[in-house]
matplotlib code that plots the C-alpha trace (Angstrom):
import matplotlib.pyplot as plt

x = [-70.1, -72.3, -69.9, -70.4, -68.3, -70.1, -68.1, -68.6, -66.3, -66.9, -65.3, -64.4, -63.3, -61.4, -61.2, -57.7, -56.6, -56.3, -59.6, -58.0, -59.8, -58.3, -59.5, -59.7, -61.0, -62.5, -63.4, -66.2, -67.8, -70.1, -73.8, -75.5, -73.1, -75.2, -74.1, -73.2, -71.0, -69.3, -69.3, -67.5, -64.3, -64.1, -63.9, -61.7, -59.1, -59.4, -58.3, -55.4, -52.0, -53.5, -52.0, -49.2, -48.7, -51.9, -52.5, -55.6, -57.9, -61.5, -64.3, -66.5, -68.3, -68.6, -70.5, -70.8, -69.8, -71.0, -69.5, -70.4, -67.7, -69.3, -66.5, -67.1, -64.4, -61.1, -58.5, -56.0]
y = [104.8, 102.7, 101.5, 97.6, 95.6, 92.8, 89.9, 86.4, 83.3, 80.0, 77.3, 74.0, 71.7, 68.3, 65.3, 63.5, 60.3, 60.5, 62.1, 65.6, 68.3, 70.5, 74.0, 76.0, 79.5, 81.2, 85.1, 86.8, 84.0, 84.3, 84.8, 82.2, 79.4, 75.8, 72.6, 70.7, 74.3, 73.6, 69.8, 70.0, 71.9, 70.3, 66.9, 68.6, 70.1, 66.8, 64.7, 67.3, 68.2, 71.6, 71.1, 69.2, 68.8, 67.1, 63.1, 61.6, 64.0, 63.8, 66.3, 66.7, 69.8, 73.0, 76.1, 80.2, 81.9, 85.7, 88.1, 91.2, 93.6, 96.6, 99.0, 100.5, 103.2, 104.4, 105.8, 107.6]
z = [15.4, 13.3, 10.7, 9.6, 7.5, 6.3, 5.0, 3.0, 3.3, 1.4, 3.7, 1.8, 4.7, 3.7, 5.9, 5.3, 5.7, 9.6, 10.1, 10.5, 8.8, 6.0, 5.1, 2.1, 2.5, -0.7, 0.0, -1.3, -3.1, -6.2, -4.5, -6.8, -6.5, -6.6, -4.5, -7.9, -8.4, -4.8, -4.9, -8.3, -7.5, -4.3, -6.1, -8.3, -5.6, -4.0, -6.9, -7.6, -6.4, -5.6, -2.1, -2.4, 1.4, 2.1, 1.3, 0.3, 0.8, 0.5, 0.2, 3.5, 4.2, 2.5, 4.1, 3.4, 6.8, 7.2, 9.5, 10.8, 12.4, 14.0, 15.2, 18.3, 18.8, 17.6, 19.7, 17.8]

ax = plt.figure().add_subplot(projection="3d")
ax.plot(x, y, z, "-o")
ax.set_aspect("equal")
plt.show()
């Protein structure tokens, strides 16, 4: 079998005020999204009670992760 799924993740990843690192996964972002674009809403989400559980939050890394499932059998 030859069948690919190809998929596209935008990772925004949030340090707290401990250090610990807080995720927010955004599927199948826009392909022409800028850094100003990415930087932006992360300020954004960061000054916000988006997420009310988390406490002083600050933007820290943002990246696009591809994946690539190739299915190699089915067993029915």
């Amino acid at each position: 079998m030859d069948d690919k799924e190809l998929t596209e993740v935008l990772q925004m990843e949030f340090k707290d005020f401990g250090n610990k690192i807080r995720r927010i996964k955004l599927a199948n972002p826009r392909a022409d999204l800028t850094k100003e674009e990415i930087e932006a809403i992360m300020t954004r989400i960061a000054d916000s009670q988006y997420v009310t559980d988390w406490t002083s939050v600050r933007p820290y890394k943002a990246k696009i992760v591809r994946t690539e499932v190739s299915e190699i059998v089915t067993i029915s």
